[in-house]
C-alpha positions in Angstrom: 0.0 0.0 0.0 1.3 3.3 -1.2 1.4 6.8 0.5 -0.8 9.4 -1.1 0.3 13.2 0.0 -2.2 15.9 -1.1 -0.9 19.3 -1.4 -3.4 21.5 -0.9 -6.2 22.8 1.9 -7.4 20.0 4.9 -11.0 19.5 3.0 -9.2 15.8 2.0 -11.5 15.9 -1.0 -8.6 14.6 -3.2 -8.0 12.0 -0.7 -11.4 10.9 -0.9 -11.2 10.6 -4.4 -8.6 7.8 -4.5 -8.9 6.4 -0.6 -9.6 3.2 -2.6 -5.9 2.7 -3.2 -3.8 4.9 -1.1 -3.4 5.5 2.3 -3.8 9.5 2.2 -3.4 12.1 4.1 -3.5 16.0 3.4 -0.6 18.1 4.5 -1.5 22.1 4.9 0.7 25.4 4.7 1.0 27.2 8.1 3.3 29.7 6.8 2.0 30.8 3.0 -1.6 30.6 3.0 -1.9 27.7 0.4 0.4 28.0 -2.8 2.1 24.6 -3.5 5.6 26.6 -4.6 6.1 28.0 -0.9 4.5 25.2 1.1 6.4 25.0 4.2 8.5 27.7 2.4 11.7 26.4 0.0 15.0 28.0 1.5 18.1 27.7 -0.3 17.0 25.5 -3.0 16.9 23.0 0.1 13.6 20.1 0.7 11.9 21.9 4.1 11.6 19.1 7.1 8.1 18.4 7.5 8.3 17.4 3.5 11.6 15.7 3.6 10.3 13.6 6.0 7.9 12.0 3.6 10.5 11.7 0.8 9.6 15.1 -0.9 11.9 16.0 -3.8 11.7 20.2 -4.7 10.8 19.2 -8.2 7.7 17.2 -6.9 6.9 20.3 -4.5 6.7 22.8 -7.8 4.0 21.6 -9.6 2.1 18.1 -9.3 -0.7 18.3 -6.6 -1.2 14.3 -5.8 2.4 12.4 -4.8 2.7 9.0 -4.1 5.4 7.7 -2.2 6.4 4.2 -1.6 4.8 2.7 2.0 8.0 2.4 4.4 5.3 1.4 7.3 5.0 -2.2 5.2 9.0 -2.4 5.4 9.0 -1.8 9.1 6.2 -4.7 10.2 8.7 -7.2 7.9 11.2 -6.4 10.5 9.1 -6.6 13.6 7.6 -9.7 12.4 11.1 -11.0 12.2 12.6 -9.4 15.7 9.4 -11.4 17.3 10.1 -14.7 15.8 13.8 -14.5 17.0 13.0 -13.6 20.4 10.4 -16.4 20.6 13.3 -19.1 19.5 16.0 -17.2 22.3 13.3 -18.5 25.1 13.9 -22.1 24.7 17.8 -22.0 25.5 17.4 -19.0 28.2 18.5 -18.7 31.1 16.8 -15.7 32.9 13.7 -13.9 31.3 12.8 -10.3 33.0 9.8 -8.6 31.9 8.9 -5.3 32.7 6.4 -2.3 32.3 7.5 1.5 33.0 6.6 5.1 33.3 8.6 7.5 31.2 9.5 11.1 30.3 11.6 12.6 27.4 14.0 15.3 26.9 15.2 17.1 24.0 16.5 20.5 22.9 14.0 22.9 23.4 11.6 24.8 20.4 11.9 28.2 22.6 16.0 28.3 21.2 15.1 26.6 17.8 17.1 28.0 14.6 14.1 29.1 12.3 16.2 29.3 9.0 17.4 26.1 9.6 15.9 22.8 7.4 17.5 19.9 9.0 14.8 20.1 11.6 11.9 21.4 12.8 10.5 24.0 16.0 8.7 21.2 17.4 10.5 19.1 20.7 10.1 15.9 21.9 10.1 17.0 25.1 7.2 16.5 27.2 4.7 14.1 27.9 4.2 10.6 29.8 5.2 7.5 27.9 4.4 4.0 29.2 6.6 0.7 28.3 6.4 -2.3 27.9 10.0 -4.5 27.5 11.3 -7.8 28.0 14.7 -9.1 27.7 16.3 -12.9 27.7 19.9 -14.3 29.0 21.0 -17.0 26.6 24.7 -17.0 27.8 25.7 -16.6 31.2 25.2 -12.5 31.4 24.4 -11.7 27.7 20.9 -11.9 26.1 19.2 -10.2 23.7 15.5 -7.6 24.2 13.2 -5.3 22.8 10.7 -2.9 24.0 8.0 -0.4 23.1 7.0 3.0 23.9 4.1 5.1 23.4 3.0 8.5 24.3 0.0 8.4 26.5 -1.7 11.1 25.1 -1.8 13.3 21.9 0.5 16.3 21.6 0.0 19.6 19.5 2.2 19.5 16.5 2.7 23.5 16.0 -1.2 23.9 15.6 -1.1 21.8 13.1 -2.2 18.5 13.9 -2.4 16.4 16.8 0.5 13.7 17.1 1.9 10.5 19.0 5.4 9.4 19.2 6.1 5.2 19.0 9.4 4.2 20.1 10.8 0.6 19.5 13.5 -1.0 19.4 16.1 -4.6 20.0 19.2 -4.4 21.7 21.4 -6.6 22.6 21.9 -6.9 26.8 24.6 -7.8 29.6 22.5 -8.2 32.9 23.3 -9.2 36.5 22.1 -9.8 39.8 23.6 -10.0 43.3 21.3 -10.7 46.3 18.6 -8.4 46.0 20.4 -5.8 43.7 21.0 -5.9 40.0 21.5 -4.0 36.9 21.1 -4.2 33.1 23.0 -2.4 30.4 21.9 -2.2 26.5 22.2 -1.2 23.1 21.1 -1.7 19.9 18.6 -0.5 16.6 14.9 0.4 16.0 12.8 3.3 14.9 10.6 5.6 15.7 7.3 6.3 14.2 5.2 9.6 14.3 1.8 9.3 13.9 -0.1 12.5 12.9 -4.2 12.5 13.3 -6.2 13.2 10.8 -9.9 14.6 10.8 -11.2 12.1 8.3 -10.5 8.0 8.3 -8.5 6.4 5.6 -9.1 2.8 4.6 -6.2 0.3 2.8 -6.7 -2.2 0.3 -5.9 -4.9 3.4 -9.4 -3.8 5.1 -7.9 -1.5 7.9 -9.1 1.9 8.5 -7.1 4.8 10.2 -7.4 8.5 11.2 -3.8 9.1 10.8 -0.3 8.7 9.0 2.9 8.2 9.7 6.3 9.4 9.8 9.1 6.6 10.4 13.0 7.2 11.4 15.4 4.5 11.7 17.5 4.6 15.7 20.5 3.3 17.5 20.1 3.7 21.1 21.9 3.1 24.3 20.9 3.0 28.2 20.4 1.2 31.1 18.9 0.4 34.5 19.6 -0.3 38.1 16.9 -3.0 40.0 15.9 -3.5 42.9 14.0 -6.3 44.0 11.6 -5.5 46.8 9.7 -8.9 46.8 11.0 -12.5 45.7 11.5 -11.9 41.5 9.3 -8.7 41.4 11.8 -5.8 41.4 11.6 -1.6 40.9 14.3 -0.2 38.4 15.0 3.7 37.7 16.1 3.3 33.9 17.5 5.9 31.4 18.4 6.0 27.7 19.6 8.2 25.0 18.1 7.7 21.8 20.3 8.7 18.0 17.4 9.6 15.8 18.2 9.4 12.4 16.9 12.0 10.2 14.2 13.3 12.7 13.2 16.4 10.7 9.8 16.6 12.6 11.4 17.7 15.8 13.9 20.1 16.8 16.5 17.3 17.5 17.9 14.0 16.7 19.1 13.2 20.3 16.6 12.1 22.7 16.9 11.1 26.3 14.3 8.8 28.0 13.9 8.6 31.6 11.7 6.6 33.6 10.4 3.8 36.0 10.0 -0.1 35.8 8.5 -2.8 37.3 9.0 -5.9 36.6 9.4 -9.2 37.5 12.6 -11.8 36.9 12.1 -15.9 35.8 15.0 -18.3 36.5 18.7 -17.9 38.2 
């Protein structure tokens, strides 16, 4: 399923037109009042970030009003699909299996301070917010394991009075974890990406039967963090956690660098 971008005002009367076989969605002009040559305003012959970030080329921005734009969201379930079966497979040889939910915040370089001639990102942070979690991770050898977790913002944020939007963070990392008495710790690192979703007031259906109210921006990330736990009651254990995430070509937001802290629970299953 393809990406259909519609240039234009937020009626989403194009989108209707072809909902049949595109996901659509309608992108507006805060800044020009509507021409397509100045959307998001061209500077320096360079692609603005809200366009870049759904694979915009300035030729496409001068004159055709309907763009269509390969569906990177199809490419990213492919890889899920295949993170899930390998995690499945690491449970029959492990040797420990900790599972946990959380309570986070993010940081990031404020829109107050934001650069407004510059084109590699955007005046919108990624700051603010509460973000549950939901991880697991899985010792195959000795210490080291492999895990994955996601994270969600709780509630919708205002993209620039724009649109409302809701950052998805996942990734898989690989893990070194231990435990002594009642204390223990776990570090990580690894890949994943982060998509943006941005609502929509009208639904938009795919040729798989699905309907949404919103489309989505995806970046690839490496991140890197850990955690210290506590266990307060036989395997059950509390665990202040923090991690940096390395955004890759996060144009939506005013930064690439993102810091995540927060607070676990979780429980632990063998040694």
């Amino acid at each position: 399923m393809s990406l259909l971008v519609v240039l234009g005002d937020m009626s989403g009367s194009d989108c209707l037109i072809a909902s049949a076989r595109f996901l659509c969605v309608v992108i507006p002009n805060p800044r020009s009042g509507g021409g397509i040559p100045t959307l998001y305003g061209i500077v320096a012959g360079k692609i603005p970030p809200p366009l870049r970030g759904f694979g915009m080329t300035k030729k496409e921005l001068e004159y055709p009003k309907l763009v269509v734009i390969g569906g990177a969201v199809r490419k990213l379930a492919v890889v899920l699909s295949f993170v899930l079966c390998f995690f499945l497979l690491g449970t029959v040889h492990a040797q420990q299996i900790d599972a946990e939910f959380g309570i986070n915040g993010l940081h990031s370089t404020s829109a107050n301070n934001f650069d407004l001639t510059s084109t590699d990102h955007s005046p919108q942070s990624e700051s603010g917010g509460v973000y549950p979690s939901l991880g697991a991770d899985v010792l195959i050898k000795g210490n080291l394991g492999f895990g994955g977790d996601v994270m969600w913002r709780a509630t919708r944020g205002d993209y620039q009075g724009i649109a409302p939007y809701r950052p998805v963070l996942y990734d898989f990392n690989a893990v070194y974890a231990r435990k002594v008495n009642r204390v223990g710790f776990a570090l990580l690192g690894g890949i994943g990406a982060q998509s943006t979703r941005f609502y929509q007031n009208f639904v938009q259906c795919s040729g798989f039967g699905g309907c949404t109210n919103y489309t989505s921006s995806n970046h690839f990330l490496a991140d890197l963090g850990g955690e210290l736990r506590l266990y307060v009651h036989g395997p059950i254990f509390v665990a202040p956690a923090a991690r940096i995430y390395f955004i890759h070509n996060n144009v939506e937001f005013t930064s690439g660098h993102v810091t995540r802290y927060g607070i676990n629970i979780g429980f632990t299953m063998g040694k």
